[in-house]
DRENDO-1510 file (C-alpha; in Angstrom, 1 decimal, always signed):
<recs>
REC; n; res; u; v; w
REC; 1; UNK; +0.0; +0.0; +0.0 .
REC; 2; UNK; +1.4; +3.3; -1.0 .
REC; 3; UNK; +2.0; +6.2; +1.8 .
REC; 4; UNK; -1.1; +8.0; -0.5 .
REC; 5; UNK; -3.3; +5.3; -0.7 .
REC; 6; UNK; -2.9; +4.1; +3.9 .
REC; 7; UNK; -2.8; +8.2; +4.9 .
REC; 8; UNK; -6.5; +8.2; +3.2 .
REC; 9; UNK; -7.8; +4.8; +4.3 .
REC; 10; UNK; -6.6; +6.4; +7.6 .
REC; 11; UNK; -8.4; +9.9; +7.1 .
REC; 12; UNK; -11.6; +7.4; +6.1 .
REC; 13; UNK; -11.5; +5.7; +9.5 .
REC; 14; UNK; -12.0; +8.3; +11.4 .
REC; 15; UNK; -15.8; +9.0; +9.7 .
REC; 16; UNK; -16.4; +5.8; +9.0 .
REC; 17; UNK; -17.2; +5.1; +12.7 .
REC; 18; UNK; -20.0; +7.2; +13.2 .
REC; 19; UNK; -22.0; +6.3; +10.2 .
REC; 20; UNK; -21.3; +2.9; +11.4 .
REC; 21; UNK; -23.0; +3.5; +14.9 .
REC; 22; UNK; -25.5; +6.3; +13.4 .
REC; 23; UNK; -26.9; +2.8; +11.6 .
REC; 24; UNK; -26.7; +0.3; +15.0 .
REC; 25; UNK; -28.5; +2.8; +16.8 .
REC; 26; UNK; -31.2; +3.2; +14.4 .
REC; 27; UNK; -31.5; -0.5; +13.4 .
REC; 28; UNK; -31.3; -2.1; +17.2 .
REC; 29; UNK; -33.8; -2.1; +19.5 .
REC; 30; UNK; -33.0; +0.4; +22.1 .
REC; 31; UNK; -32.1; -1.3; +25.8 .
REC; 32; UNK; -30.6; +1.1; +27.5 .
REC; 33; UNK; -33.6; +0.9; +30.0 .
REC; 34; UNK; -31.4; +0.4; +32.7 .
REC; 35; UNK; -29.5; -1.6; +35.3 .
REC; 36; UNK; -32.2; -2.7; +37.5 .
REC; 37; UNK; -33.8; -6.0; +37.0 .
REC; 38; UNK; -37.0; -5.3; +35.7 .
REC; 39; UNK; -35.3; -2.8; +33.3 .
REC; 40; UNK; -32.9; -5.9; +32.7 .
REC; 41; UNK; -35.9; -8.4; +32.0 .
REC; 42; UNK; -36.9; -5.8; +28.9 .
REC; 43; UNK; -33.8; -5.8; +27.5 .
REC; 44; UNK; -34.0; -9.7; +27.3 .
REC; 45; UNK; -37.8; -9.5; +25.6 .
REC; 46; UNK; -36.9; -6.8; +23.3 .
REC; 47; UNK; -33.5; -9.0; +22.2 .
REC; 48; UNK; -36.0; -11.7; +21.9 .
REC; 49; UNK; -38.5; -9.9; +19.6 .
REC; 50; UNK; -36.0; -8.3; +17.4 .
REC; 51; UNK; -32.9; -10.7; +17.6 .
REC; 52; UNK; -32.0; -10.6; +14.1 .
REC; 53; UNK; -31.7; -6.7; +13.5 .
REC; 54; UNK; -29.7; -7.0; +17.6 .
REC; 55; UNK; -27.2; -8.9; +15.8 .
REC; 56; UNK; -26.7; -6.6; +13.1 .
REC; 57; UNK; -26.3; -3.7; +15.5 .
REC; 58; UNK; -24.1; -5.1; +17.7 .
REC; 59; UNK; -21.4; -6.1; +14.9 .
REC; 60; UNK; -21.5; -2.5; +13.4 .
REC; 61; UNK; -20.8; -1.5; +16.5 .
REC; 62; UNK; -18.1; -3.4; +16.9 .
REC; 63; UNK; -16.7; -3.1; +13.7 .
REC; 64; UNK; -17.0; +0.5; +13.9 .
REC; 65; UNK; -14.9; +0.6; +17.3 .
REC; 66; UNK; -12.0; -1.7; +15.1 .
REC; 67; UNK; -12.5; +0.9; +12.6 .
REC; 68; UNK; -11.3; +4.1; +14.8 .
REC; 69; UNK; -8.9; +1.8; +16.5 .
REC; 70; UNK; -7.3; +2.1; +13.0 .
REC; 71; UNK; -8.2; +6.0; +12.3 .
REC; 72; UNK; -6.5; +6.6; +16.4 .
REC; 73; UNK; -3.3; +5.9; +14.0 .
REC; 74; UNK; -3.4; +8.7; +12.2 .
REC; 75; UNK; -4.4; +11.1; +14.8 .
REC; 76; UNK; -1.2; +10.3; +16.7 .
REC; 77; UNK; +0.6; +10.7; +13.5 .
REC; 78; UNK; -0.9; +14.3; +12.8 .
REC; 79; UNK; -0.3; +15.6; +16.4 .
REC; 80; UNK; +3.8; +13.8; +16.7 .
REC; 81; UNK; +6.4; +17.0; +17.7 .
REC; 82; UNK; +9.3; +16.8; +19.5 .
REC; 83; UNK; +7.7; +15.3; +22.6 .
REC; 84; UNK; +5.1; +13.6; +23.5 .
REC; 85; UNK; +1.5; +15.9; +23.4 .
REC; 86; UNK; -1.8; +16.3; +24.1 .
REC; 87; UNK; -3.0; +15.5; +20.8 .
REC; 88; UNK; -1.3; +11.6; +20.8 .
REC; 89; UNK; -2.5; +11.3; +24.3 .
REC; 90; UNK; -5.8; +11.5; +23.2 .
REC; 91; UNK; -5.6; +9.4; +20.2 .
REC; 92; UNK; -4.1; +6.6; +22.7 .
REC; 93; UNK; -7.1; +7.1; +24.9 .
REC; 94; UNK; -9.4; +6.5; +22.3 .
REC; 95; UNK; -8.1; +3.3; +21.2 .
REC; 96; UNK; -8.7; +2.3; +24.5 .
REC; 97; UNK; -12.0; +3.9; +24.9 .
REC; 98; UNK; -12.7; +1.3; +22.0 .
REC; 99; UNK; -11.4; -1.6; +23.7 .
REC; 100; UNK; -13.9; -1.2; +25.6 .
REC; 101; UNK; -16.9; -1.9; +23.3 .
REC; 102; UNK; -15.4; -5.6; +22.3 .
REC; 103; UNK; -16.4; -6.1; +26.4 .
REC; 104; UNK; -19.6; -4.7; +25.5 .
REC; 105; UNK; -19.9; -6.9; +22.3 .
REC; 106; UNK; -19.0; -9.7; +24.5 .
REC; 107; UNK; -21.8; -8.7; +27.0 .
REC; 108; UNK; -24.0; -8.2; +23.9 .
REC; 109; UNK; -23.5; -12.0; +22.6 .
REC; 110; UNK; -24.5; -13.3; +26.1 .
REC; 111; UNK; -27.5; -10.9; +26.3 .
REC; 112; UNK; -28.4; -12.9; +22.8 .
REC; 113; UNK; -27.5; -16.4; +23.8 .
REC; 114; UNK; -29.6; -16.1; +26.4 .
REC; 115; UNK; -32.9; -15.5; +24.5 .
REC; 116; UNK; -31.6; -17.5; +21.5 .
REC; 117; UNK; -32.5; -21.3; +23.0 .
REC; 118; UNK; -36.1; -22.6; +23.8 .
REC; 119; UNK; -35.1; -24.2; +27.1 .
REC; 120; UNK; -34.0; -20.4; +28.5 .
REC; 121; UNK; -37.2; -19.0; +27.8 .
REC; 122; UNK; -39.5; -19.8; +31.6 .
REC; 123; UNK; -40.1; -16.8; +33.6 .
REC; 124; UNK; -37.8; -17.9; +36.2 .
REC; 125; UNK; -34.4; -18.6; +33.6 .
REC; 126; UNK; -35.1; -15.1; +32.3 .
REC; 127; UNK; -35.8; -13.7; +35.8 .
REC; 128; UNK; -32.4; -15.4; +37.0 .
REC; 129; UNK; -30.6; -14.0; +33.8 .
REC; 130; UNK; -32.1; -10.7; +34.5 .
REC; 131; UNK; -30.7; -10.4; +38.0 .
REC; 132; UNK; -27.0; -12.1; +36.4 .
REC; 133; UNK; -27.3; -9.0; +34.0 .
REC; 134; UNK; -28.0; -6.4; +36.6 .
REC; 135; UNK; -25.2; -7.5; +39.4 .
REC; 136; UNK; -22.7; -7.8; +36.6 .
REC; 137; UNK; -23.7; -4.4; +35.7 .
REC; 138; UNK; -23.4; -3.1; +39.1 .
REC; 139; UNK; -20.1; -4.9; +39.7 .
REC; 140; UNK; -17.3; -3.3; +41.5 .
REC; 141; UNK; -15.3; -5.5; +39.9 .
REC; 142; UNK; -16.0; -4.1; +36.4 .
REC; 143; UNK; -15.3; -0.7; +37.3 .
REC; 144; UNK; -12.0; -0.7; +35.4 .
REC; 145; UNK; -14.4; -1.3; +32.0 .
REC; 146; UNK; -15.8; +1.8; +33.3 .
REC; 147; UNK; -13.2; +4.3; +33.7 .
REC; 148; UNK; -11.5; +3.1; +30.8 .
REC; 149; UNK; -15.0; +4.2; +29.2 .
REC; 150; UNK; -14.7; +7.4; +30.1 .
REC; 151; UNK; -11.1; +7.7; +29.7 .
REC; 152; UNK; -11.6; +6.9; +26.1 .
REC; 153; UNK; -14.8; +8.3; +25.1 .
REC; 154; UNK; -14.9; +11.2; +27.9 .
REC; 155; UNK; -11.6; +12.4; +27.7 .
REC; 156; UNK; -10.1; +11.3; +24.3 .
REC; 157; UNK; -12.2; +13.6; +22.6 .
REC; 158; UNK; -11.9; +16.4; +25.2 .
REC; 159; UNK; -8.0; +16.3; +24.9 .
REC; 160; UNK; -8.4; +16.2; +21.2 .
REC; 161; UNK; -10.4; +19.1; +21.2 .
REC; 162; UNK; -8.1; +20.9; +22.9 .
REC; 163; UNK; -4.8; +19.8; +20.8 .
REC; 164; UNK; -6.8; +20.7; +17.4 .
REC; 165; UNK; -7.3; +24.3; +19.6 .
REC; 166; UNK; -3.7; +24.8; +20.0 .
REC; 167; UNK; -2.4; +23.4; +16.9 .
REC; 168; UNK; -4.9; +25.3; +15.0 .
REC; 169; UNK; -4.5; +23.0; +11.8 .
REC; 170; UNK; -8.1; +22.6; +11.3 .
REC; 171; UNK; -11.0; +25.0; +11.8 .
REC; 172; UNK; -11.3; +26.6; +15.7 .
REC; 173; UNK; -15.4; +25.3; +15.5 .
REC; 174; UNK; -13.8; +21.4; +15.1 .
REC; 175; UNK; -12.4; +21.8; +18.4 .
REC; 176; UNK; -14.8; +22.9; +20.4 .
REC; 177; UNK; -17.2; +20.7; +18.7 .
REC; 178; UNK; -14.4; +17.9; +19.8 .
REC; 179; UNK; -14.8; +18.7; +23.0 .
REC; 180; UNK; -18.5; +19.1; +23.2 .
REC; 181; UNK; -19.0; +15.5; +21.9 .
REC; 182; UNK; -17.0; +13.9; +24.8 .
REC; 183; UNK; -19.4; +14.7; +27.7 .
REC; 184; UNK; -22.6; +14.6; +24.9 .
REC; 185; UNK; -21.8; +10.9; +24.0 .
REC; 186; UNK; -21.7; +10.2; +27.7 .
REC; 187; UNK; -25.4; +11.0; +28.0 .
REC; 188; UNK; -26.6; +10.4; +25.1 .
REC; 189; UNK; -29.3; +7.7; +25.3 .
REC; 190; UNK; -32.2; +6.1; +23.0 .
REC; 191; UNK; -32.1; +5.6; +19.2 .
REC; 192; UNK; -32.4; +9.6; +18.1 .
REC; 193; UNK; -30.1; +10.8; +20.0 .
REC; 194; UNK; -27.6; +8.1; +19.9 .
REC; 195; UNK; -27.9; +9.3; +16.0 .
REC; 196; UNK; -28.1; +12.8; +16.6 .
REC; 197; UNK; -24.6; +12.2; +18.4 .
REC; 198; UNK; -22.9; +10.8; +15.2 .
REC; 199; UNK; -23.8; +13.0; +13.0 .
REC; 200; UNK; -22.3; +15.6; +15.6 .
REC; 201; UNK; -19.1; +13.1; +15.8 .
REC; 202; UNK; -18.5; +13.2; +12.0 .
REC; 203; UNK; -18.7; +17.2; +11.9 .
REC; 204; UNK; -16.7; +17.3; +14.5 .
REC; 205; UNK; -14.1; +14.7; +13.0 .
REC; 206; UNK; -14.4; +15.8; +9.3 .
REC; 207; UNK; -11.9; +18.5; +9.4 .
REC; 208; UNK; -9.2; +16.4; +10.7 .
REC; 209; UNK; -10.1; +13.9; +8.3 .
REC; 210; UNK; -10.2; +16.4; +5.4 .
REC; 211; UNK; -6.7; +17.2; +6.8 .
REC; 212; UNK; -5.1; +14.2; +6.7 .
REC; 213; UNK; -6.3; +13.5; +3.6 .
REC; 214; UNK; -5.1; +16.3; +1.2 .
REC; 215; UNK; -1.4; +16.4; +3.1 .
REC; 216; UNK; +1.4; +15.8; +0.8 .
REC; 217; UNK; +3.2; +12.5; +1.1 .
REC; 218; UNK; +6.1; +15.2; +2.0 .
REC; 219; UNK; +3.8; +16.5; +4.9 .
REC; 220; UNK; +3.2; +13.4; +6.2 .
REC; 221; UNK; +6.3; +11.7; +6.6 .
REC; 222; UNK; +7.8; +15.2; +7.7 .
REC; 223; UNK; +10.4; +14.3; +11.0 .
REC; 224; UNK; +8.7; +15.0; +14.3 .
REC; 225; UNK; +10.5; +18.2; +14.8 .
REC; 226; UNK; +9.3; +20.1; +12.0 .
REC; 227; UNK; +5.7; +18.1; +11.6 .
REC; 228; UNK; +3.7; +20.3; +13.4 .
REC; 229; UNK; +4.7; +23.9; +11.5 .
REC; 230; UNK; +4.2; +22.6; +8.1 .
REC; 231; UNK; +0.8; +21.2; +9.1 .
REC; 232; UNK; -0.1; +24.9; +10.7 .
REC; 233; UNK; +0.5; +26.2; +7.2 .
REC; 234; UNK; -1.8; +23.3; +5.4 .
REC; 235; UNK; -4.2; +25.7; +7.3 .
REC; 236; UNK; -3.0; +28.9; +7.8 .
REC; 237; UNK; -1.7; +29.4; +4.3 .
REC; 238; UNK; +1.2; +32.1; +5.5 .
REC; 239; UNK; +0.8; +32.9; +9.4 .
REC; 240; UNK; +3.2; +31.9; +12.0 .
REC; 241; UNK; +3.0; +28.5; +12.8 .
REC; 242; UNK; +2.1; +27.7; +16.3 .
REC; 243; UNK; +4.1; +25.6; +18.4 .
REC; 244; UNK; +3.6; +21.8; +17.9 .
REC; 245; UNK; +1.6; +19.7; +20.4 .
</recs>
């Protein structure tokens, strides 16, 4: 693959992702009731009634977290200087703010398994389920699954943000969009605004995208020292560059 030909793909997987979880959102059923048991038991019965279309949403959700995993590549990349910056922390965050979702895929198959066999489905296997889904939901012992959530998906973007701020090689809006999306996903719950939030994500992402894809193969192979002034001139066309990240 020529230099070309991966910085695009690269540039690609970074809005690829969110069309990819606009469409699980909107093709899933929705069971984010919550952790409780009886919200747990209509999780289960809506899996059951809509298992097929559950299946599809839970492997473009996955494959859209593998996709960004990729894209997290090129954000490092853009944001490299001398030492290590805000920018690359961020993109390492995200990649393991997406680790997270193969847990959730994994809790997603279970969810499925368990209303996927005639001998599960009595009111008292689905009530014990139920109550198997809820403590594992209210484990302390998953809490680590949790931060790393918000590690990646909280503060990833946040830090991004805030790196596309000081580099200034994409539009001022993208970064505060950036940050805006970090504590928006958190809450965002239910299929429109789970889609809402990714069309959000892909304006917010598009400019660094666009970015990555028009640099020169000369831009983007640039050393470290010297990366982050000839990518404030992709954008500033003739100012002084700012400092690198």
């Amino acid at each position: 693959m020529s230099l070309t030909t991966a910085r695009k793909v690269l540039a690609s997987c970074l809005v690829v992702p969110p069309v990819l979880w606009a469409a699980s959102s909107l093709i899933g059923p929705s069971t984010s009731n919550g952790s409780s048991v009886h919200d747990q038991l209509k999780d289960l019965n809506k899996i059951a009634a809509h298992k097929g279309a559950f299946v599809v949403s839970n492997i473009l959700f996955l494959v859209g977290a593998i996709v960004l995993i990729i894209g997290t590549y090129g954000i490092v990349h853009v944001f490299r200087g001398r030492k290590v910056g805000v920018g690359q922390v961020a993109g390492g965050l995200i990649a393991i703010g997406m680790c997270v979702f193969f847990a959730f895929y994994g809790l997603g198959l279970t969810n499925y398994e368990q209303v996927n066999h005639a001998q599960f489905r009595t009111p008292a296997t689905e009530q014990l389920f139920a109550q198997l889904n809820h403590y594992g939901q209210s484990s302390g012992v998953g809490a680590i699954l949790f931060i790393a959530l918000i590690l990646g998906t909280v503060l990833g973007p946040i830090l991004l943000g805030i790196a596309v701020i000081r580099r200034r090689n994409v539009p001022l809006w993208s970064g505060i969009l950036l940050i805006v999306c970090g504590p928006v996903g958190f809450f965002a719950n239910g299929k429109a605004a789970g889609a809402g939030f990714q069309v959000l994500l892909i304006v917010a992402f598009a400019p660094l995208a666009l970015l990555m894809w028009r640099m020169s193969d000369e831009d983007w192979d640039a050393p470290r020292d010297v990366a982050g002034a000839r990518q404030d001139r992709l954008a500033t066309s003739g100012s002084t560059a700012a400092p690198a990240v």
